[in-house]
C-alpha positions in Angstrom: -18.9 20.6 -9.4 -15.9 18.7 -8.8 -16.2 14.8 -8.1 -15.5 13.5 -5.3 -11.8 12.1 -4.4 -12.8 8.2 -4.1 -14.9 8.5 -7.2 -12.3 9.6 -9.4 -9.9 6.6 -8.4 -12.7 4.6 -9.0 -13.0 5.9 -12.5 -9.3 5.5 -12.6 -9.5 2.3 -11.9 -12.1 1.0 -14.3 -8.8 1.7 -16.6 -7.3 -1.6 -15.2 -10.4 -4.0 -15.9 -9.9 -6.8 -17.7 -5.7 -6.0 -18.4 -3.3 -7.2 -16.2 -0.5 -5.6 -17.8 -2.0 -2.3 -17.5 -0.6 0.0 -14.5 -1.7 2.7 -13.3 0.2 5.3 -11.3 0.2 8.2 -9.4 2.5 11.0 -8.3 0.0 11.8 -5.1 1.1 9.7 -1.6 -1.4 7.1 -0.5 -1.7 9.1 2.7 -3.7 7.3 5.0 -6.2 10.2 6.1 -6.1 14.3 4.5 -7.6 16.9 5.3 -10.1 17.5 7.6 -12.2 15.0 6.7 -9.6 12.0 7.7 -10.7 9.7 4.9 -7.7 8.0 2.6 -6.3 9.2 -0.2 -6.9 8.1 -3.9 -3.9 6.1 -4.0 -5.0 3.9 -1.4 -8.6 2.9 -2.8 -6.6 2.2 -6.1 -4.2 -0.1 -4.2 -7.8 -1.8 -2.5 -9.4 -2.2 -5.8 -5.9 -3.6 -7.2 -6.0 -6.5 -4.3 -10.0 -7.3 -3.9 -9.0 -10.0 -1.1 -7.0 -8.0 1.3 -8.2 -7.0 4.5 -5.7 -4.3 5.5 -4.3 -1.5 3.2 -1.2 -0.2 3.3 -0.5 3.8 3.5 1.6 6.4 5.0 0.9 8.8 7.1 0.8 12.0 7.5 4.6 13.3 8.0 7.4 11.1 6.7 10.9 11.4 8.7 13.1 14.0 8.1 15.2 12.7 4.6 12.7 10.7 3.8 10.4 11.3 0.6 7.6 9.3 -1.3 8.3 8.0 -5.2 6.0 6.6 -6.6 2.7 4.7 -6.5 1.5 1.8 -9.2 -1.5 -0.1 -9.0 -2.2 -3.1 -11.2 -5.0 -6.4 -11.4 -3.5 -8.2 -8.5 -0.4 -6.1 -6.8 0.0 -2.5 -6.1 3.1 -0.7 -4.3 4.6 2.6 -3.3 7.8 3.4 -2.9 10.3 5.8 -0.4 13.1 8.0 -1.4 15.9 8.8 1.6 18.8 11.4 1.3 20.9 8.9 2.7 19.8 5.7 1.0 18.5 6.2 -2.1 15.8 6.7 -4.5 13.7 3.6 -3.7 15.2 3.0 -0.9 11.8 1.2 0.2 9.2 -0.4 -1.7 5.8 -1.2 -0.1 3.9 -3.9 -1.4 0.0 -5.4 -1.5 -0.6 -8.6 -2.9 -2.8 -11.7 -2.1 0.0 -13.5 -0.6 3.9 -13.9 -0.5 7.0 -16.0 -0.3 7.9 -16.2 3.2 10.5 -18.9 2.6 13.7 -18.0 4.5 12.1 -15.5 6.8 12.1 -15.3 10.7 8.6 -15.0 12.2 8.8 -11.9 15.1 6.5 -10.5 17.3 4.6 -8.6 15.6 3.6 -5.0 16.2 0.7 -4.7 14.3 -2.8 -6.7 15.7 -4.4 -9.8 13.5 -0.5 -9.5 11.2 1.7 -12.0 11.4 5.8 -10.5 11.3 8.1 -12.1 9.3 11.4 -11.1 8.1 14.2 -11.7 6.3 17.9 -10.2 5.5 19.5 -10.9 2.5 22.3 -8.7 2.4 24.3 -7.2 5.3 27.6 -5.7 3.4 28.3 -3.2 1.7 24.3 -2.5 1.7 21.7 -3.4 4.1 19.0 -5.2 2.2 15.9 -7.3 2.7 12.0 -7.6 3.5 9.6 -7.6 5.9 6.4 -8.8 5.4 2.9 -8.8 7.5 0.7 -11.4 6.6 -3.5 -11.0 7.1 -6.4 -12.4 6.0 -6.6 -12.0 2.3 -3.3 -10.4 1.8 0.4 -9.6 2.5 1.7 -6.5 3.1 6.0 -6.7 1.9 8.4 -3.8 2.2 11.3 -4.7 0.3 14.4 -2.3 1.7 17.8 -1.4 0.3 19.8 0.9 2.5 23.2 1.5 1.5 23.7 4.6 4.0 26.2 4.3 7.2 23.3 3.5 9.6 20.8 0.6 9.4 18.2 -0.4 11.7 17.5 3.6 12.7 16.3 4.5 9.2 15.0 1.2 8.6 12.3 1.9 11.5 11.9 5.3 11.3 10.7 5.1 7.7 8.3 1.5 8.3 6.9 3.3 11.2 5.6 5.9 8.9 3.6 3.2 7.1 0.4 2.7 8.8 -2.8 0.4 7.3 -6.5 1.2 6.6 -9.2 -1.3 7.0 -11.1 -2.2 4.1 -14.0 -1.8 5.6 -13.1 1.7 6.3 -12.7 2.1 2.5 -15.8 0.7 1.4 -17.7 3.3 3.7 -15.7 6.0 2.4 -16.7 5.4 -1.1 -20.3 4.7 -0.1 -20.5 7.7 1.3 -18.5 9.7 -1.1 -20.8 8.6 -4.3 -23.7 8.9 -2.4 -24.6 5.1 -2.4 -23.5 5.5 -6.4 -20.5 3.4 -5.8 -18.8 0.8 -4.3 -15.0 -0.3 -3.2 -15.6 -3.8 -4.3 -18.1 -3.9 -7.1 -20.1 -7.5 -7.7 -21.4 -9.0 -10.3 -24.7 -9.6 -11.5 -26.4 -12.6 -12.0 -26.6 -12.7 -15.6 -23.0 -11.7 -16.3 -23.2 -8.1 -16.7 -21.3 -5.6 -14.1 
């Protein structure tokens, strides 16, 4: 019988414990809902597990614009990130990335389009490439995407590839794994009393 998706990244996962510098990465997009079941991919509990205090996950969903491809994911103790290929920009033309919190210095705060985030953003580079970051800031965490465009055209694939990364809730997650390991499991495992897992 074949385990159940969440479980598996949570056995992935167990990997990281206790080592920082160990990484681990998948080749499968962190979509935000497959199937027919509409519950996250693997790639995004890893990214939860990765950053215990965020609120929001990020993911992408289900069809990416035309030129536009995903990389990469890594997940480590403390960040995780994905990353988007373009035809026009470049591998890596955008990096998406969870951590506890960020370095907003520099940044403009916007309006944001996503509720309970705070938008911020800033440009670093305007010629010959179009590069900077946006970030969304939330209870727990900070959501960055980090983009280098060095195509003709700037803002057009700049929102048409952001707006194919959406969020999950994290309590979303942890009834997804509850469920998934029949009560076996859980997202955000505590510790016991005496010290022992």
């Amino acid at each position: 019988m074949k385990p159940p998706r969440a479980v598996l990244a949570l056995v992935l996962v167990t990997g990281l414990a206790g080592c920082a510098s160990d990484t681990t990465a998948s080749p499968e997009p962190p979509n935000c809902s497959e199937g027919d079941d509409g519950d996250a991919a693997n790639g995004v509990v890893l990214m939860a597990q990765s950053v215990p205090s965020a609120t929001w996950i990020p993911c992408l969903r289900t069809t990416l614009p035309v030129g536009w491809g995903f990389h990469h994911l890594d997940a480590r103790d403390g960040t995780a990130s994905f990353s988007l290929d373009s035809d026009r920009d470049g591998q890596e033309a955008i990096d998406v990335r969870l951590s506890a919190d960020c370095e907003t210095a520099g940044s403009t705060e916007i309006p944001s389009d996503r509720e309970g985030m705070r938008r911020l953003e800033r440009v670093t580079r305007t010629t010959p490439h179009f590069e900077g970051e946006r970030y969304y800031v939330f209870e727990g965490g900070c959501i960055t995407m980090v983009f280098r465009l060095t195509g003709d055209s700037r803002g057009e694939p700049l929102a048409l590839a952001t707006g194919a990364v959406g969020v999950v809730a994290r309590d979303d997650l942890v009834d997804q794994v509850h469920e998934e390991s029949d009560g076996r499991l859980s997202l955000d495992p505590t510790t016991a009393p005496d010290g022992e897992p």
